[in-house]
N, C-alpha and C positions, 0 to 999 in steps of 0.2 A: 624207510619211514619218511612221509613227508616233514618237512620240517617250520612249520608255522612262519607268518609273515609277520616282522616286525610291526606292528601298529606304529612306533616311532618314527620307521624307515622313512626316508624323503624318498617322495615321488617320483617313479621314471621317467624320465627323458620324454620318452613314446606319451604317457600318459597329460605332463604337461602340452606336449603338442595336440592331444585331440581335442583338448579345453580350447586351445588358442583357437586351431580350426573352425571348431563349433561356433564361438564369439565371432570369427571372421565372416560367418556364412548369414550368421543374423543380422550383425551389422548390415550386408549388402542387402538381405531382404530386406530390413526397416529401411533403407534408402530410396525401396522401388515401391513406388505406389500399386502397382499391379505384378501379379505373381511372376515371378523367373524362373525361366529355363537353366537347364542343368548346365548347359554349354556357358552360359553367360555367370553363371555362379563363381564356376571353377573359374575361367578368364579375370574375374574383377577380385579373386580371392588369392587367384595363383595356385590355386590345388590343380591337383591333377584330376579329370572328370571320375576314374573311377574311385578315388581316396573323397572328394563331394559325396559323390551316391551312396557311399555305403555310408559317411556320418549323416546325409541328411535320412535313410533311412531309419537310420537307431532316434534322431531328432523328431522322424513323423511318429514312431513307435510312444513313444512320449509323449505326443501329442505339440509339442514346442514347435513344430511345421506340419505343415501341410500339402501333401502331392496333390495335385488336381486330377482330372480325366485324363489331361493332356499331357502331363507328366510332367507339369511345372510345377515351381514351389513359394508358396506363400509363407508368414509366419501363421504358428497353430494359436488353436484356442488359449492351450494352458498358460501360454505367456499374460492374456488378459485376466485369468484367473488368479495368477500371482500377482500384476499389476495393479490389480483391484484392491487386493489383498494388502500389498502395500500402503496404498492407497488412505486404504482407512486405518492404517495405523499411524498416520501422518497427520500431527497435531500443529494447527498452525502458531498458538503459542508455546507450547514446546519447542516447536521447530526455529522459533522468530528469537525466544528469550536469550538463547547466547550470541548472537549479533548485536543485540539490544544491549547487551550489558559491554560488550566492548566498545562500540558507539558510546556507551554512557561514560567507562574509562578512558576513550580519548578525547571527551567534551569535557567531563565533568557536569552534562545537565543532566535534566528528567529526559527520556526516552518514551515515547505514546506508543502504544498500538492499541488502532482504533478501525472498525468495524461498522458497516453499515445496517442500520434499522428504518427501513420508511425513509422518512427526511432527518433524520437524526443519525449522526453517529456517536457510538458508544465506546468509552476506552475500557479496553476487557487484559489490559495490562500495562504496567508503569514500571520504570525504573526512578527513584527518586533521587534529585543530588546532593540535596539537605545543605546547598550552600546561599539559601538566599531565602528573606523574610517576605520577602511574597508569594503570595497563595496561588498554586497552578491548579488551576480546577480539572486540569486530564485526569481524574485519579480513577481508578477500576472502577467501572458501572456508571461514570459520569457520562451525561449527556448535551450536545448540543447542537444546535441546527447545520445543515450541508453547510448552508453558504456562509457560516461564520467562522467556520474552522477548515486548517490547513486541508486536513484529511478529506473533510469533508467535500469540497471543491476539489478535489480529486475524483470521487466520485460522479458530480457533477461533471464534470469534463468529459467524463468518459459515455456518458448519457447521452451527448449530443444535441445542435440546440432545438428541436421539436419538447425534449423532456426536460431540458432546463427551463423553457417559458413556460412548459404548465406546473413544474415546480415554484416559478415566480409566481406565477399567478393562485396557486391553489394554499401558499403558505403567505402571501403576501410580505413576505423578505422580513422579518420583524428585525430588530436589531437588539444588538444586546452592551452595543457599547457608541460611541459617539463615531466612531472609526468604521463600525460594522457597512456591508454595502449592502444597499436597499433599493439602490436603481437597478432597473433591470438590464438595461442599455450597460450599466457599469459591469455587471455580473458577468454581461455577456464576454464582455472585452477582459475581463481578468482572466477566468476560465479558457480563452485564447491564449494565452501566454501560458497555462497550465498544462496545455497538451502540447503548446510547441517546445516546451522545456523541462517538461514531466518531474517539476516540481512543484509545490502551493506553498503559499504562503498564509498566515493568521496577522496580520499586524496588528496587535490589539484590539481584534473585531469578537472577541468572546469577552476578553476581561481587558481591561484598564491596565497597562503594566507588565503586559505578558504578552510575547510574542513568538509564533513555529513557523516551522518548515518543517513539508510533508514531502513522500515519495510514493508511489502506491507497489502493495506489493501481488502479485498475480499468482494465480493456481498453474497446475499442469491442462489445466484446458485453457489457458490465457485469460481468465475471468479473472477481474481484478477484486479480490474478497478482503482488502483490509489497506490500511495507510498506516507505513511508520513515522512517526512525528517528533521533534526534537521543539523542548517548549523553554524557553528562557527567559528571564527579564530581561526588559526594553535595553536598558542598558547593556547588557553583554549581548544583544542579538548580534551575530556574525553573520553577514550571508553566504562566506567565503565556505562556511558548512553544508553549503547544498548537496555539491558533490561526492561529498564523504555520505551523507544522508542518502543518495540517491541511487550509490553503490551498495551500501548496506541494504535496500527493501532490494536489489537488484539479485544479491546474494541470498537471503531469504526466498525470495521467487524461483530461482533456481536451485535450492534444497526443498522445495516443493513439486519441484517437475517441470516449471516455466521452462520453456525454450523456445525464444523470438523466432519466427519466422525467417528473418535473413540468416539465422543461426543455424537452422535445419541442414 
């Protein structure tokens, strides 16, 4: 009589090695922009050519690869079907909110994420610090102009200047504080320093009293879809908080899929 398999049992030897092989053999395809031969698989994987053929077989069976005519191998469909999949179950305030709350407990401030609309960005979530008597206007659903907020000029930045001067021109820079900037000339030159340091700043150009630093944070297609922002009173502004700030949206973007191009 056969004698049934433990469901508890740990895993064979053999069986963990086909999983590594497998992961091995994808890795190399997602490496090569164009489909790979059998010969160069095994080579860059260390398998041996016939122990490749037969996993990439059961691989194309699955659909997870691809043979060609030629008898080279691409990765398969079902990979983007699961990627997809993924994809959309990826919330970016979901995904943002617990970096944001440990950002907020090694600051102790309010925490932005903030989101772009037309010429306005909108904060679509907050963390509060509840340690000071003045009013941070980031609160969920607030809005205010690109060029007056950290976030915002983040954005901008990334526009390049053909769409920042007919944003100056089409919103004529309003300002919302004494501080706010309204030249265009000015704009242009701060937004310079925003992409060469991939930080922004607010210096009291929204409200009187309140001042952030932004970092922007990016998709798995590098599309920049939001800005994390740290908002303080004048008085406790630290700049020395960029870099913490600027690794935080950095970490966030890659739990989203980012992955810089020199990173590849």
């Amino acid at each position: 009589m056969k004698i049934p398999k433990d469901p508890n049992a740990p895993e064979s030897k053999t069986s963990i090695q086909v999983i590594e092989r497998m992961m091995s053999l994808l890795d190399v395809l997602a490496k090569h922009p164009d489909p790979v031969s059998l010969k160069l698989l095994a080579a860059q994987t260390g398998l041996h050519p016939s122990t490749a053929h037969r996993i990439l077989a059961a691989m194309t069976t699955s659909g997870f690869v691809e043979r060609t005519e030629n008898g080279i191998y691409r990765l398969g469909i079902r990979l983007l079907e699961l990627g997809s999949l993924v994809k959309s179950r990826i919330s970016l305030r979901e995904t943002a909110i617990i970096s944001m709350l440990e950002l907020h407990q090694r600051t102790g401030e309010s925490v932005n994420l903030g989101i772009r609309d037309g010429d306005q960005i909108v904060y679509v979530e907050r963390t509060s610090s509840g340690r000071s008597s003045v009013r941070v206007v980031h609160i969920v659903g607030a809005r205010a102009p690109l060029h007056t907020t950290a976030t915002g000029k983040l954005f901008l930045a990334d526009d390049g200047l053909p769409k920042i001067r007919d944003y100056a021109k089409r919103t004529g820079l309003p300002g919302s504080t004494a501080t706010s900037i309204r030249d265009p000339a000015a704009l242009e030159k701060e937004l310079d320093k925003v992409r060469r340091h991939e930080v922004a700043y607010d210096m009291e150009e929204v409200e009187a009293g309140v001042r952030c630093i932004a970092a922007g944070i990016r998709d798995d297609s590098g599309e920049l879809v939001a800005g994390l922002s740290l908002s303080t009173p004048a008085e406790r502004f630290n700049p020395d908080w960029a870099p913490l700030i600027l690794e935080t949206a950095r970490q966030i973007s890659r739990a989203l899929g980012y992955r810089p191009r020199d990173a590849a």
